[in-house]
C-alpha positions as CSV (number, residue, x, y, z in Angstrom):
1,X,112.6,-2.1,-83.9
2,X,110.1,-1.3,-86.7
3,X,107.2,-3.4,-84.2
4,X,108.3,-0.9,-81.1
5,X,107.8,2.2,-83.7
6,X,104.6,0.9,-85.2
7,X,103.5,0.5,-81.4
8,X,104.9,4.1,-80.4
9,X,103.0,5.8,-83.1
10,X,99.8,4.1,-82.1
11,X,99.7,5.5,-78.7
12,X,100.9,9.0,-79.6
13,X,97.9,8.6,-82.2
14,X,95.3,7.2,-79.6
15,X,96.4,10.1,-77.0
16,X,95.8,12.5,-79.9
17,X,92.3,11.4,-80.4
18,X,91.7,11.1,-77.0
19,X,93.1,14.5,-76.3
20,X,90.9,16.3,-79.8
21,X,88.1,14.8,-78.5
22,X,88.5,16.3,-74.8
23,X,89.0,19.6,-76.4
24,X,85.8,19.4,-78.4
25,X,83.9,18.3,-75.4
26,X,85.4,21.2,-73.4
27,X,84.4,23.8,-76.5
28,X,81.0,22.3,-76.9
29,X,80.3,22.8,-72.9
30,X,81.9,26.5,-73.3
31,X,79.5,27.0,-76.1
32,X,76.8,25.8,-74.1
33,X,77.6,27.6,-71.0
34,X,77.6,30.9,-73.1
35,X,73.8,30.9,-74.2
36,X,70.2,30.2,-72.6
37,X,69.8,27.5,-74.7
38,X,71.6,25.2,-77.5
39,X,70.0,25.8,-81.2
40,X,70.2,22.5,-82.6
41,X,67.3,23.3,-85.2
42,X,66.5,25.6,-87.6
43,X,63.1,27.5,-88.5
44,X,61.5,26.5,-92.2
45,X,57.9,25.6,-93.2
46,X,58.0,22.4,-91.5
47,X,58.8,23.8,-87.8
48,X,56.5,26.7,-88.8
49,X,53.5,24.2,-88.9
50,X,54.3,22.7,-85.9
51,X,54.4,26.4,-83.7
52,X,51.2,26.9,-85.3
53,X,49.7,23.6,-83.8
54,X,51.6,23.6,-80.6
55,X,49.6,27.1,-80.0
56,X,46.6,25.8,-81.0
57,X,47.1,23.0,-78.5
58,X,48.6,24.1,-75.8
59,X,48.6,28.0,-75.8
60,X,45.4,28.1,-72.8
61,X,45.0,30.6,-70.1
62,X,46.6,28.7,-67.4
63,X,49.4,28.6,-69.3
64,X,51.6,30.2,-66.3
65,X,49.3,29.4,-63.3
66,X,49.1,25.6,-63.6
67,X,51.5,24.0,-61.2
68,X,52.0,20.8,-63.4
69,X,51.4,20.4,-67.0
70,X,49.6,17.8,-68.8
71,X,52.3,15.6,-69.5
72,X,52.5,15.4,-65.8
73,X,55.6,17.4,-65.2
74,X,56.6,20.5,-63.3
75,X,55.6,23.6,-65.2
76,X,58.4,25.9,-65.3
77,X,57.2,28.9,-65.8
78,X,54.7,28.7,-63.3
79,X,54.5,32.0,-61.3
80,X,55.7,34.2,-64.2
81,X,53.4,37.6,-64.8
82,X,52.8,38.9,-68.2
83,X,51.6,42.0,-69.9
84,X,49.9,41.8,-73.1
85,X,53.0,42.4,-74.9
86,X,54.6,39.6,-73.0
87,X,52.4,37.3,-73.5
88,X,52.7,37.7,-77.3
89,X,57.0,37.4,-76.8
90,X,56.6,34.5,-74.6
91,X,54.5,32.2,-77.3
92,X,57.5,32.9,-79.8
93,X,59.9,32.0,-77.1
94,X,59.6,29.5,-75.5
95,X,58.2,26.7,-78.5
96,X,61.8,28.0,-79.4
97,X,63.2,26.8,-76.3
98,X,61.4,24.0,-75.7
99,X,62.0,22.5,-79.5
100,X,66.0,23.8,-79.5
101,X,65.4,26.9,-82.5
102,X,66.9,29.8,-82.3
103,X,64.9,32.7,-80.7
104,X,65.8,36.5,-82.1
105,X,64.5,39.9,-81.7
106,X,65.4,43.7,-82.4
107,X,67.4,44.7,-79.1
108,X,64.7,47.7,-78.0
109,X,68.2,50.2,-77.4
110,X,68.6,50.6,-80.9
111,X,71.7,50.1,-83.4
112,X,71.7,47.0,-85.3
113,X,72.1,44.3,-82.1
114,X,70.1,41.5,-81.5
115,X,68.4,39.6,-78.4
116,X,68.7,36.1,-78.5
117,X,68.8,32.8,-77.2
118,X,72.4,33.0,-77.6
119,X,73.6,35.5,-75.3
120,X,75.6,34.8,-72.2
121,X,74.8,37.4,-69.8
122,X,72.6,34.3,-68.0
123,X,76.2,32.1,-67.1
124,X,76.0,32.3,-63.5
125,X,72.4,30.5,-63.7
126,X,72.8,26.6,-63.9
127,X,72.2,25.9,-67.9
128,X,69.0,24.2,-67.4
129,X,67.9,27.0,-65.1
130,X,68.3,30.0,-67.8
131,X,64.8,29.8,-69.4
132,X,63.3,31.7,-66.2
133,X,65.8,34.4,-65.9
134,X,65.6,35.1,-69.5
135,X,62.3,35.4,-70.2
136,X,62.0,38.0,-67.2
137,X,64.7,39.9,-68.7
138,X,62.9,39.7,-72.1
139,X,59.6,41.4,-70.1
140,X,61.6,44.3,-68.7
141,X,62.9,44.9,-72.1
142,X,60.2,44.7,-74.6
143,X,56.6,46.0,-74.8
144,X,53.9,47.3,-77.6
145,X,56.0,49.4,-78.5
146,X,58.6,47.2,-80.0
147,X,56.6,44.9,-81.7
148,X,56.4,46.4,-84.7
149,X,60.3,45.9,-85.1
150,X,59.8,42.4,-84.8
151,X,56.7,41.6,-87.0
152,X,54.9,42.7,-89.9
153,X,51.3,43.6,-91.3
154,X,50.1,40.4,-93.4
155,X,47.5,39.7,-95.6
156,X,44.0,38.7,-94.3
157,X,43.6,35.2,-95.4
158,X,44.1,31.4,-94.3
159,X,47.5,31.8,-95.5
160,X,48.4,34.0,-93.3
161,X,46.2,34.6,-90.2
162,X,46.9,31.1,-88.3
163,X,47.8,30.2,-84.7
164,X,50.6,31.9,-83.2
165,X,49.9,35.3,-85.4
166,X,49.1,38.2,-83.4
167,X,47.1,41.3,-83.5
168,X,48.5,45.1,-82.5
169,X,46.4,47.8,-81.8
170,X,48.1,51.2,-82.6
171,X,49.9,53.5,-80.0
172,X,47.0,55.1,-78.8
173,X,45.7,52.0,-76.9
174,X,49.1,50.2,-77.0
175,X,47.6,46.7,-76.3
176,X,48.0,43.3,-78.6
177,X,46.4,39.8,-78.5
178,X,47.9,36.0,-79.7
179,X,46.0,34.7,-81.7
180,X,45.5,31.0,-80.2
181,X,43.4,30.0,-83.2
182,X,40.7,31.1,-86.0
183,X,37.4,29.1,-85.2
184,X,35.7,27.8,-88.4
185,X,33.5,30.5,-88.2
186,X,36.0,33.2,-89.4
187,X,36.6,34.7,-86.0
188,X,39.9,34.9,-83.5
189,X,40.3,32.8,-80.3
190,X,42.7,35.4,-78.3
191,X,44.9,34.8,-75.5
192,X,45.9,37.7,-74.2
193,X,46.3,40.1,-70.6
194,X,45.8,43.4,-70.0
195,X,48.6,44.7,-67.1
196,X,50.1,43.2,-64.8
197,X,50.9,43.7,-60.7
198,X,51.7,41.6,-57.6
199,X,48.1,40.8,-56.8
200,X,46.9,40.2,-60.1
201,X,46.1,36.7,-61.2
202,X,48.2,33.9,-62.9
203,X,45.7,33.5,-65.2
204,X,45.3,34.8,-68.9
205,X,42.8,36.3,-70.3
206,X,41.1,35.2,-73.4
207,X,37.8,35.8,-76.2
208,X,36.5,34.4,-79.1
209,X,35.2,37.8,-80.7
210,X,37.0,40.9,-83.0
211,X,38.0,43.2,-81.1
212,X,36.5,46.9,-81.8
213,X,38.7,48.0,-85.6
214,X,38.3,51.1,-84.9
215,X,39.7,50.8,-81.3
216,X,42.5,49.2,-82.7
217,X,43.1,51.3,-85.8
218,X,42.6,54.5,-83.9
219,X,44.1,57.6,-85.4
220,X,46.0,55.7,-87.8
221,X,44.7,53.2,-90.0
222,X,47.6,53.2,-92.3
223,X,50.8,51.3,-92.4
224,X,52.7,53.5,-90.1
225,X,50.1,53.2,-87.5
226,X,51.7,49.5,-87.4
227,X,48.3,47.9,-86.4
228,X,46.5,44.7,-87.3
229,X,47.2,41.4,-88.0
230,X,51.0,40.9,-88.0
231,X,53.8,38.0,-87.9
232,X,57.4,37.3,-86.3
233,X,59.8,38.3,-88.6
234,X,62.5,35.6,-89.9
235,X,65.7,36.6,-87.7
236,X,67.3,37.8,-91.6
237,X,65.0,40.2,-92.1
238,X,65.1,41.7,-88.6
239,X,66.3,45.8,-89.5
240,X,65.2,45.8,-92.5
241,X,62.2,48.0,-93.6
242,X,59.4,46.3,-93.0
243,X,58.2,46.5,-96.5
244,X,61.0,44.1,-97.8
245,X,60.0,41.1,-95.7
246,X,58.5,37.8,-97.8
247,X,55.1,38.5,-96.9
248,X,54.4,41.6,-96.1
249,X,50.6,43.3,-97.2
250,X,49.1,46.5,-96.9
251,X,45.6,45.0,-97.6
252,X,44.0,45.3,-94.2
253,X,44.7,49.0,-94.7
254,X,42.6,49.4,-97.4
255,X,39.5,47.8,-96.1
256,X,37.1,50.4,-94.3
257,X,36.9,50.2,-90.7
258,X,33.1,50.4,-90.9
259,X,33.2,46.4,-93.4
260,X,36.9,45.0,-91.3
261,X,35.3,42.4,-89.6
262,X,32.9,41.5,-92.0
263,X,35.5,40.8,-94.6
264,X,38.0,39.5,-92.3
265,X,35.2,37.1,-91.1
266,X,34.3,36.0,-94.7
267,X,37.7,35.7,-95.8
268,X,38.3,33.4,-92.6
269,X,35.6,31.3,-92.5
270,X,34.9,27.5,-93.2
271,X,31.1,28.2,-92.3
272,X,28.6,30.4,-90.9
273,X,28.0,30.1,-86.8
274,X,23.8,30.3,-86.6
275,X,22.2,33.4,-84.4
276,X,21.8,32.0,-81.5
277,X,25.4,30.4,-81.7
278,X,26.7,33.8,-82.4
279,X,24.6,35.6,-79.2
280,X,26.5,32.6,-77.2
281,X,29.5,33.5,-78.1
282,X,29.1,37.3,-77.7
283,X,27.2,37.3,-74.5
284,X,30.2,34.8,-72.8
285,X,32.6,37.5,-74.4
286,X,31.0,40.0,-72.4
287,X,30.6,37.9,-69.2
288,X,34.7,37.6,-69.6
289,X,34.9,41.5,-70.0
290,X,32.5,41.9,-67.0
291,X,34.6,39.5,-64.4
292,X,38.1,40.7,-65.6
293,X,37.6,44.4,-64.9
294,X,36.5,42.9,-61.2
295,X,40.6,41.9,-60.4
296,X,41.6,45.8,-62.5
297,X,39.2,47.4,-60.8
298,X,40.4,46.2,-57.3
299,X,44.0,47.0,-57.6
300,X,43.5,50.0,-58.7
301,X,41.9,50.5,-55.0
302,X,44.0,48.6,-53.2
303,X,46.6,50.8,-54.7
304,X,44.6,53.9,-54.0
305,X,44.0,52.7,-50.4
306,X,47.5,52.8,-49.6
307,X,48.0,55.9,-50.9
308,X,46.1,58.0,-51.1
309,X,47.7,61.2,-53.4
310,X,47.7,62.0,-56.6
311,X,49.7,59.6,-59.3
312,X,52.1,60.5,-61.8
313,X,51.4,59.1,-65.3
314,X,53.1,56.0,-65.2
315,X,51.1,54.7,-61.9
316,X,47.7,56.4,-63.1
317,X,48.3,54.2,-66.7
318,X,48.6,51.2,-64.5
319,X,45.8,51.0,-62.9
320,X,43.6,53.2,-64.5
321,X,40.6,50.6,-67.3
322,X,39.6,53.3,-69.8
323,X,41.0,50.6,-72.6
324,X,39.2,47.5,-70.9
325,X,35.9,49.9,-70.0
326,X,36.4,50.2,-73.9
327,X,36.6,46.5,-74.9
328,X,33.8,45.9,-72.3
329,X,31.6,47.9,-74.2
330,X,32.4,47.3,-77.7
331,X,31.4,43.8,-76.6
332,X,28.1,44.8,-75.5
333,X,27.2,46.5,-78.2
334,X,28.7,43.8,-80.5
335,X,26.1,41.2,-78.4
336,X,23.4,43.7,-78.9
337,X,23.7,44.4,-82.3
338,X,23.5,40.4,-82.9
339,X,20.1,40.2,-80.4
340,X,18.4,43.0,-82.6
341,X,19.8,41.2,-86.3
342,X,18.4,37.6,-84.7
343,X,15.1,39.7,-83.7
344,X,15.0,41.2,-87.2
345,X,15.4,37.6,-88.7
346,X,13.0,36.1,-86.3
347,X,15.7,33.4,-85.6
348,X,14.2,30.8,-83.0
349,X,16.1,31.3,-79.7
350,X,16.3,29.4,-76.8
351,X,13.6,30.3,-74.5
352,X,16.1,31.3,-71.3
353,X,18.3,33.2,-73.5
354,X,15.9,35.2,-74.7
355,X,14.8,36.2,-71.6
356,X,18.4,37.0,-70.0
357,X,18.9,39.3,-73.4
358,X,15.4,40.9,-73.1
359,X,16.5,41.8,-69.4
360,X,20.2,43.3,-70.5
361,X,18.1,44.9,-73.5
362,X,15.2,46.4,-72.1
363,X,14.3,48.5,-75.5
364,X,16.1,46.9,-78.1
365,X,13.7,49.1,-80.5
366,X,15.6,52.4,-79.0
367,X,19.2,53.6,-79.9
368,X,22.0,53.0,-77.6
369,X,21.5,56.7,-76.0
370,X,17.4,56.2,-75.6
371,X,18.2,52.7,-73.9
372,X,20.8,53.8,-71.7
373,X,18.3,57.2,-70.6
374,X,15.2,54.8,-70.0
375,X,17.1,51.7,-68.8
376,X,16.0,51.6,-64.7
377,X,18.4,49.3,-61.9
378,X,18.7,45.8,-62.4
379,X,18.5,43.1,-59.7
380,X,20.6,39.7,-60.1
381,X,17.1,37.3,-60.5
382,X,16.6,34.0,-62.6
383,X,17.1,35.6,-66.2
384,X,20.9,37.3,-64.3
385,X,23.5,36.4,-66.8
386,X,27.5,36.4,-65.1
387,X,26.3,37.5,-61.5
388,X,29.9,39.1,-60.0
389,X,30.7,39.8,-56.7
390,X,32.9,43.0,-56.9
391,X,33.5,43.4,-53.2
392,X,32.0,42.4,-50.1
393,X,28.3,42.8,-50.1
394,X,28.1,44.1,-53.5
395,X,27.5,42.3,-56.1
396,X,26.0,42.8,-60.0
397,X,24.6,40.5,-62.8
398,X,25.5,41.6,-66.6
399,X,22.5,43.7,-66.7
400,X,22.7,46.1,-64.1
401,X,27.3,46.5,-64.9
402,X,25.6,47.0,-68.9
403,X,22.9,49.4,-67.2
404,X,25.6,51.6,-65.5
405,X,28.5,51.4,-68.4
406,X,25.9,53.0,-70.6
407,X,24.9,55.6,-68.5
408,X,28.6,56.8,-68.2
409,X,28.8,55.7,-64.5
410,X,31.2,53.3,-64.3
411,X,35.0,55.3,-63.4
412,X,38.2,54.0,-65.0
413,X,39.8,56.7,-63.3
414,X,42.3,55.4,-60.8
415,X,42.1,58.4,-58.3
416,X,37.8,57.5,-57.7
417,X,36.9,55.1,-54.7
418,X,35.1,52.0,-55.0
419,X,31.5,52.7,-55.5
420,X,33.0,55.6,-58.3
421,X,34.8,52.8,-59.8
422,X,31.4,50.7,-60.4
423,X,29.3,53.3,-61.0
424,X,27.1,53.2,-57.5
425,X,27.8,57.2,-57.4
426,X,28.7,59.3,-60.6
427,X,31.8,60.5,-60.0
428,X,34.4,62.3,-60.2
429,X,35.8,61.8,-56.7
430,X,36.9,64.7,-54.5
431,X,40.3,63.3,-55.4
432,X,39.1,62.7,-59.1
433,X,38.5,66.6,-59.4
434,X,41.8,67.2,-57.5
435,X,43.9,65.3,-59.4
436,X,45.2,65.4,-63.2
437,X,43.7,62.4,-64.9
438,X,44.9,61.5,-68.4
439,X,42.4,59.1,-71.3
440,X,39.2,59.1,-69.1
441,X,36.9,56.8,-71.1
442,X,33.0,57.9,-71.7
443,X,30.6,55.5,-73.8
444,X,30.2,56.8,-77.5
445,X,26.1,56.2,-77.6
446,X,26.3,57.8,-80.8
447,X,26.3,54.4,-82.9
């Protein structure tokens, strides 16, 4: 009798287990079925360094329009389109998803609620499906705009300014750059895109060159303006003022616009990049500047071509370039700025190079406004540096697109034709005149 007891109790005990273990299973699958993706980690220094190299090694252009990754598998988030803002989100994101940490950001509707990877509003989507639908969600939701509830100004130094940082330009130019890496030489590799449409490319944009301080300080170079060098903030100190997160820094406020790079430079650096190095660099910065506005540019016309009225402001902001005609010529002027310093050292420079800057800087010895008056049209010849095609027929080398930029030619006014857009007639266009036309860009020679 005691023997047939001892037995009964086993079995009621084994079905116990068995059924306590069921239910945990059948939790642990609810749970899972109720977020994008499982959080099995958690964020501290150690998965801090490895973001920071897993942008540095895999954060690259094609991010989003190779097919198959490295490792040899399908890329799934091939096909996905970013703006600027996105592209800064997306880095954050998914090395959360792919390394199980939790992902968390202000929710851009206000109050005190949260996006993350946790939500459920992705069940019907198979769970290894969700990362897709969630990022897209995540671009229709956030933008410049909201950035500055999710990071913070940091101090410029090693410590702080590493892969994976980012930089924010103030609400003027509402544009921001991931910072892939700091070269040795002190200055920012960027990943980055500008907008975004249907027939725009898959591809990212990137440079390895500052961006124009006071382009991206404009009207504010303060703490409020909320521009700079910033970080993601821990998902604790998300709503709080931004002043009481662990590392926040006014310093970069403080330094004058007219010595930012400079001392951002020398506080970055491991060593000094020689002249003609730097003119390298600077002229293929340009060259990149040069061959992006050719996709913008076109578009904006393609746009235009199919109709043909005046835009409101939203549409005009989307394909208008006045910020890229902008960047474009900062970098110009950046590369020129660097020819006449090597000239003034008398650094030795490669004979070719020299001639393809003498032909893009005809009179060097002038100021910006004298050049741009007594510069004559450039043909694309042996010393042509980024010869483009810009549409059928028509094509420009580095020169001649520097030539017309500087003269004020070049339209980033969505409303102008083609030949307005790159500068072959001065514009405005009959429909230029017509319309309203909001931030219309004009070269400040006045440096």
């Amino acid at each position: 009798m005691l023997e047939m007891l001892r037995s009964l109790a086993c079995r009621v005990l084994m079905e116990g287990m068995k059924a306590l273990l069921g239910l945990v299973v059948l939790l642990f699958g609810m749970q899972a079925s109720a977020q994008v993706w499982n959080d099995r980690r958690s964020w501290d220094d150690g998965w801090e360094q490895k973001y920071q190299e897993w942008v540095r090694d895999h954060w690259q252009k094609d991010f989003f329009s190779r097919r198959i990754r490295p490792d040899g598998t399908v890329n799934p988030y091939y096909g996905l389109r970013l703006d600027c803002a996105d592209v800064v989100y997306s880095m954050r994101a998914i090395f959360a998803y792919e390394n199980e940490l939790p992902f968390e950001i202000s929710d851009p509707t206000g109050g005190k609620k949260t996006i993350t990877n946790r939500m459920s509003r992705f069940n019907g989507v198979g769970f290894e499906s969700r990362i897709r639908p969630f990022l897209a969600f995540l671009y229709g939701v956030v933008a410049t705009k909201t950035l500055p509830n999710d990071t913070f100004p940091v101090a410029i130094s090693p410590e702080w300014i590493k892969p994976g940082t980012l930089i924010l330009t103030t609400k003027t130019n509402h544009h921001s750059w991931s910072v892939k890496e700091i070269l040795p030489i002190g200055v920012p590799w960027l990943v980055y895109n500008s907008r975004v449409s249907a027939t725009s490319s898959l591809v990212l944009q990137e440079r390895q060159s500052w961006p124009n301080p006071f382009w991206v300080f404009e009207k504010d170079h303060s703490p409020s303006g909320n521009a700079g060098f910033r970080v993601f903030r821990p998902a604790s100190a998300l709503g709080k003022p931004v002043w009481e997160v662990p590392g926040y820094s006014e310093e970069q406020y403080r330094v004058p616009l007219n010595k930012w790079v400079k001392f951002a430079t020398a506080r970055l650096a491991q060593r000094q990049e020689s002249h003609e190095q730097q003119l390298r660099r600077l002229l293929n910065a340009s060259c990149e500047g040069l061959q992006g506005r050719v996709e913008a540019v076109r578009d904006g016309v393609l746009y235009l071509a199919r109709n043909r009225r005046c835009m409101n402001y939203d549409t005009y902001d989307n394909y208008s370039t006045p910020n890229r005609d902008q960047r474009f010529f900062d970098d110009l002027v950046a590369l020129r700025a660097a020819y006449a310093d090597a000239l003034v050292s008398r650094a030795s420079l490669n004979a070719d190079l020299q001639k393809s800057l003498e032909k893009i800087f005809p009179f060097i010895e002038r100021n910006l406004r004298q050049e741009a008056s007594a510069m004559r049209p450039q043909s694309i010849d042996g010393n042509s540096q980024c010869a483009i095609t810009y549409a059928s027929g028509r094509s420009i080398d580095l020169a001649e697109a520097k030539r017309r930029l500087f003269a004020g030619l070049m339209s980033n006014n969505p409303h102008d034709d083609l030949e307005y857009r790159w500068g072959e007639k001065r514009g405005p266009s009959p429909l230029g005149r017509m319309c309203r036309s909001w931030d219309l860009w004009t070269p400040n020679l006045n440096q």
